[in-house]
N, CA, C and O atoms as a GROMACS GRO file, in nm:
protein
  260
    1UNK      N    1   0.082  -0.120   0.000
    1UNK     CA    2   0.000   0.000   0.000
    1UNK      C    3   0.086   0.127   0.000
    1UNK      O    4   0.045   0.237  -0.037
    2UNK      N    5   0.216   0.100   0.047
    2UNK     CA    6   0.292   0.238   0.017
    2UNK      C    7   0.394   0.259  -0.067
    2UNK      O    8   0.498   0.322  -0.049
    3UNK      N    9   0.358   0.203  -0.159
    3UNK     CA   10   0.441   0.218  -0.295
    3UNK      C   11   0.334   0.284  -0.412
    3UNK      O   12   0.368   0.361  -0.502
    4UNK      N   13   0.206   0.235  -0.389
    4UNK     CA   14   0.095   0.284  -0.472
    4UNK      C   15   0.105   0.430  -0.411
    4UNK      O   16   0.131   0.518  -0.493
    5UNK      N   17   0.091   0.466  -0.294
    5UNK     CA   18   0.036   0.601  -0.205
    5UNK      C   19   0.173   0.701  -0.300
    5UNK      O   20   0.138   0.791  -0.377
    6UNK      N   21   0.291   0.675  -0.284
    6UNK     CA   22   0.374   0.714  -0.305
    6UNK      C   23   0.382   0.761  -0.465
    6UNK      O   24   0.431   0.871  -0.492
    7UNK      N   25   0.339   0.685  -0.555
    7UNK     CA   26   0.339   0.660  -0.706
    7UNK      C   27   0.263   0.772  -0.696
    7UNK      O   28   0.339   0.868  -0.685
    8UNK      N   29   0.130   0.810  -0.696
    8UNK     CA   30   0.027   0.890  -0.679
    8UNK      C   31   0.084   1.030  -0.592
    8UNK      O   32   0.048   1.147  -0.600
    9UNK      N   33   0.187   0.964  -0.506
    9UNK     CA   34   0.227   1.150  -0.461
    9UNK      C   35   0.311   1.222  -0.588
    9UNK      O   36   0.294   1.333  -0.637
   10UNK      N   37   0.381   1.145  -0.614
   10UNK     CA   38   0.495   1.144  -0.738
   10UNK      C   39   0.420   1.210  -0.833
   10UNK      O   40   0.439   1.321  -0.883
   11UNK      N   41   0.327   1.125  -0.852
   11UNK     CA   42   0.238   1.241  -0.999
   11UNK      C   43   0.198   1.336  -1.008
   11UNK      O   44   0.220   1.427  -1.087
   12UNK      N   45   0.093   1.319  -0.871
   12UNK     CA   46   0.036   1.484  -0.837
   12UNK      C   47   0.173   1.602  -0.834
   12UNK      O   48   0.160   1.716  -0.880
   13UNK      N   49   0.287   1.559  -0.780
   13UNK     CA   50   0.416   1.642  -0.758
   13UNK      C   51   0.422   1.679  -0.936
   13UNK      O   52   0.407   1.785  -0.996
   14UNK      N   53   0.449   1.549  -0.983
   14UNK     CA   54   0.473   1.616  -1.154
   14UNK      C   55   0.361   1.680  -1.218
   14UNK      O   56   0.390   1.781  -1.281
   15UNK      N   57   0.261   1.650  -1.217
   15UNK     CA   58   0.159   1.773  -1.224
   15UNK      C   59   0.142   1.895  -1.193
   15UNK      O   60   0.084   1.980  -1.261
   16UNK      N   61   0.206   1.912  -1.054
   16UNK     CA   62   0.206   2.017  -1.046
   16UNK      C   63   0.336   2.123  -1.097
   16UNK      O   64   0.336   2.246  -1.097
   17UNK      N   65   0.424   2.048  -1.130
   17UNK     CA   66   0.528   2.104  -1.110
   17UNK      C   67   0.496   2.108  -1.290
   17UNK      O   68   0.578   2.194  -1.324
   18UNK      N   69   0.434   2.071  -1.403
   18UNK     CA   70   0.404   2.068  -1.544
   18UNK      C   71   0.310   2.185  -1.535
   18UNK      O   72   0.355   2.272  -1.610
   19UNK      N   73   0.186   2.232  -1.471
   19UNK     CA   74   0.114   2.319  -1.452
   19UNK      C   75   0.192   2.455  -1.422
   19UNK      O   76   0.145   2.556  -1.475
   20UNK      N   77   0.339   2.475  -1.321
   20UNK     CA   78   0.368   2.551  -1.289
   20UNK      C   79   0.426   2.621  -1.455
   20UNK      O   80   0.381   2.722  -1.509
   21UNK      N   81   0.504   2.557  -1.493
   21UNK     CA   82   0.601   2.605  -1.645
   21UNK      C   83   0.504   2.633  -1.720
   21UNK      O   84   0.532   2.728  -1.793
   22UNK      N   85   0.338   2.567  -1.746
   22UNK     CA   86   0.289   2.594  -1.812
   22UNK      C   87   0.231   2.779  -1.798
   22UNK      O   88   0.219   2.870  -1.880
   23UNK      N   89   0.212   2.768  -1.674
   23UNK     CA   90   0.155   2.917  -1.614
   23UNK      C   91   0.301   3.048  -1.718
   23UNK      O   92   0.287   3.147  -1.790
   24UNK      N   93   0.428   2.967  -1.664
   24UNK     CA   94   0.531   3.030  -1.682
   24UNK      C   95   0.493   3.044  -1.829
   24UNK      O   96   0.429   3.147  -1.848
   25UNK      N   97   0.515   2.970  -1.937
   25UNK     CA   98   0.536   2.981  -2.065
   25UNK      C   99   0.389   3.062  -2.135
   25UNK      O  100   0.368   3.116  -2.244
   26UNK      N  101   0.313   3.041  -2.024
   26UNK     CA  102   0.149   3.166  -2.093
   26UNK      C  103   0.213   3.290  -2.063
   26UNK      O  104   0.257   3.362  -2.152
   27UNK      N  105   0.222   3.317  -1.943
   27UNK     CA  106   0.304   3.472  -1.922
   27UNK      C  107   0.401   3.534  -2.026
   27UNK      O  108   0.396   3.644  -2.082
   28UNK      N  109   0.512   3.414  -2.036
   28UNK     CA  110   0.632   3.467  -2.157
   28UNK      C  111   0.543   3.481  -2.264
   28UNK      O  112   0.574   3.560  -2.353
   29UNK      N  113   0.467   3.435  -2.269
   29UNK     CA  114   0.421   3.406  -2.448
   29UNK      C  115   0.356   3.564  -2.470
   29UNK      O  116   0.402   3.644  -2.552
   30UNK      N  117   0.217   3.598  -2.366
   30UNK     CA  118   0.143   3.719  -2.367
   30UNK      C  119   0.277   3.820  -2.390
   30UNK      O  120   0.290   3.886  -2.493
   31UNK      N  121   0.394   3.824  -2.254
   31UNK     CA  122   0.475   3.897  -2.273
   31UNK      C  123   0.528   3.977  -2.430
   31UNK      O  124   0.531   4.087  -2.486
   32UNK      N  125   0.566   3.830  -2.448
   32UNK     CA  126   0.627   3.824  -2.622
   32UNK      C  127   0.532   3.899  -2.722
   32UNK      O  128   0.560   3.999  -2.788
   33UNK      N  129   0.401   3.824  -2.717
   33UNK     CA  130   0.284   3.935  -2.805
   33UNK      C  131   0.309   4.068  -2.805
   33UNK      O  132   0.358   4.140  -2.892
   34UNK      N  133   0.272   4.091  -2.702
   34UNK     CA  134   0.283   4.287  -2.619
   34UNK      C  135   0.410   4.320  -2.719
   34UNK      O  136   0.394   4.393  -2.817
   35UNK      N  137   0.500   4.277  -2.695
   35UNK     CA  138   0.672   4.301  -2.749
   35UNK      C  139   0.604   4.292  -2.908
   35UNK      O  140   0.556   4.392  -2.961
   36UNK      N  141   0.607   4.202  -2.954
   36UNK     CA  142   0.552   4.224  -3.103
   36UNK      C  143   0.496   4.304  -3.145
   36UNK      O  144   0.533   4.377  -3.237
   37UNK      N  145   0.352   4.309  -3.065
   37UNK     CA  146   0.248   4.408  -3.117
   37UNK      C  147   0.293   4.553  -3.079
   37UNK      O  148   0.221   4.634  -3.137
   38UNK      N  149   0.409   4.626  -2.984
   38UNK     CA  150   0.458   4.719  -2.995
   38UNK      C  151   0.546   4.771  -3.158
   38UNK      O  152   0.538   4.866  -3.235
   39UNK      N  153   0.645   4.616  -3.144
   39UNK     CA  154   0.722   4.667  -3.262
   39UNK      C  155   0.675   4.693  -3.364
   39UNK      O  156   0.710   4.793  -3.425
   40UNK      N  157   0.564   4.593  -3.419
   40UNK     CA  158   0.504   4.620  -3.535
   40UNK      C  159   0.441   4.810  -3.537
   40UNK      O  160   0.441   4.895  -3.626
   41UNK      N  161   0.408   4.811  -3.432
   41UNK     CA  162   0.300   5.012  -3.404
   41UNK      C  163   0.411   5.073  -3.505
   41UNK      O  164   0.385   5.110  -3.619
   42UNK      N  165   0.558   5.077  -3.434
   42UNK     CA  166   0.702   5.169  -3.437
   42UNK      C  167   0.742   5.128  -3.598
   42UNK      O  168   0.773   5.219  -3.674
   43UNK      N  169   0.740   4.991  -3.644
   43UNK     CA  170   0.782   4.968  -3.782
   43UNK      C  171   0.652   5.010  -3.879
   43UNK      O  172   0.686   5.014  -3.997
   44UNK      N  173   0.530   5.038  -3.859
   44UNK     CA  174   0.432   5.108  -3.915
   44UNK      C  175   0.476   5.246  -3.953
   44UNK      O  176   0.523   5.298  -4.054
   45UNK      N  177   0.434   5.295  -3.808
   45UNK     CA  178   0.512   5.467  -3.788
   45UNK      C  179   0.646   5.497  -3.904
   45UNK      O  180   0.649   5.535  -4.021
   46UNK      N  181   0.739   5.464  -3.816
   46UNK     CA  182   0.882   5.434  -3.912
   46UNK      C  183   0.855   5.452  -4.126
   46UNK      O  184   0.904   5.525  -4.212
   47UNK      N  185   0.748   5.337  -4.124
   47UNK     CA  186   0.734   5.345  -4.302
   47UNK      C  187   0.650   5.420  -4.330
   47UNK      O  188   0.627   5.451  -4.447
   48UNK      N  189   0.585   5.465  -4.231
   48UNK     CA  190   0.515   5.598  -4.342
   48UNK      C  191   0.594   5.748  -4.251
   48UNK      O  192   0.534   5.856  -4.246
   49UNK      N  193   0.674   5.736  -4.213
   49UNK     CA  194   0.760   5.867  -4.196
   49UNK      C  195   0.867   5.818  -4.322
   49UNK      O  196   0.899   5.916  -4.388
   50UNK      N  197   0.911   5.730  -4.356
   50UNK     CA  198   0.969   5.681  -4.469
   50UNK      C  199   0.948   5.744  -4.565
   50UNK      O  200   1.030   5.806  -4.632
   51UNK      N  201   0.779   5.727  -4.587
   51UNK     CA  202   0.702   5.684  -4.676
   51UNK      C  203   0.727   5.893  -4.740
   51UNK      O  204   0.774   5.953  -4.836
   52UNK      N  205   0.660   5.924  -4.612
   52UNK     CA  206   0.709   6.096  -4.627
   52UNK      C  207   0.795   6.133  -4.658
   52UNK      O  208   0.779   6.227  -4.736
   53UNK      N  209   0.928   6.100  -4.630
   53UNK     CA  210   1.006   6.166  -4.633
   53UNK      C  211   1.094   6.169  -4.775
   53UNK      O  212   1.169   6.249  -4.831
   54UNK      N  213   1.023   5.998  -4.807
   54UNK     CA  214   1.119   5.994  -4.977
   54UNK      C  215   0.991   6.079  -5.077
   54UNK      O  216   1.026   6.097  -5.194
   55UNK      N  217   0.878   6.120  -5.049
   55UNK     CA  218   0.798   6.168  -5.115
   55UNK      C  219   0.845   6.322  -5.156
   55UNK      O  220   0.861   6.364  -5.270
   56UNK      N  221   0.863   6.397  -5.026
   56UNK     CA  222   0.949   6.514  -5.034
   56UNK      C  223   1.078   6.563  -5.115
   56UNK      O  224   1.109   6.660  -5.184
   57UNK      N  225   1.164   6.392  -5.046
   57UNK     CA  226   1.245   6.423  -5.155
   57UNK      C  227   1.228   6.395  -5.305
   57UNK      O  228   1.331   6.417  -5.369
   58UNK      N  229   1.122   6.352  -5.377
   58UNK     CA  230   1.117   6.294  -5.484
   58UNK      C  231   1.087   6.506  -5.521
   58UNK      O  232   1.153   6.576  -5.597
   59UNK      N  233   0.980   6.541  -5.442
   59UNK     CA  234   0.926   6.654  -5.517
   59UNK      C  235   1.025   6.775  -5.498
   59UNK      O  236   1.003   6.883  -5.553
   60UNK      N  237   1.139   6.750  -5.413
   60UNK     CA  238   1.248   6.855  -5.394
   60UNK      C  239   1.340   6.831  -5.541
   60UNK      O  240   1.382   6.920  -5.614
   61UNK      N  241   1.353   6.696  -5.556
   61UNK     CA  242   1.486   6.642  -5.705
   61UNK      C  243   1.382   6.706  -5.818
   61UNK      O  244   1.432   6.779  -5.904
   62UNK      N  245   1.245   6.684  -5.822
   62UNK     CA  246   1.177   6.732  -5.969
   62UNK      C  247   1.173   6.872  -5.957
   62UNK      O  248   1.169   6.937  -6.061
   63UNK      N  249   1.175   6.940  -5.824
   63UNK     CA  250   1.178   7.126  -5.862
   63UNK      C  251   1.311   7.154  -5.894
   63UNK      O  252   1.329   7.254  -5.964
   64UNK      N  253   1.444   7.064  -5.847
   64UNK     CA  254   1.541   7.145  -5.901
   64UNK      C  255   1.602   7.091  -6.028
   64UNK      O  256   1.722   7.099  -6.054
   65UNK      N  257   1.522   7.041  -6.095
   65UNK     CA  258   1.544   6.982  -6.244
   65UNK      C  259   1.471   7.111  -6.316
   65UNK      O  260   1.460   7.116  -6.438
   0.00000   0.00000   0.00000
């Protein structure tokens, strides 16, 4: 009887201890999103200040032609 009791502590222990990393790896993951979905805002921004700025220069090179 105390080799079964024991087997069954063992699991619940690895269960819990599989539940804990899992908690861990949802957190990193949301983390990671946030991080993405920032960079992508800044690499948006970024190409249309790009987007401006080669426009300007296109119409600065055709006035001094």
């Amino acid at each position: 009887m105390l080799w079964p009791m024991i087997a069954i502590a063992l699991g619940f222990l690895g269960l819990v201890v599989l539940a804990f990393f899992a908690v861990r790896v949802f957190v990193e993951v949301r983390r990671l999103g946030a991080q993405v979905a920032e960079t992508s805002r800044k690499i948006t921004a970024a190409s249309s200040d790009l987007e401006r700025a080669a426009a300007a220069m296109a119409r600065a090179g055709r006035e001094s032609l």
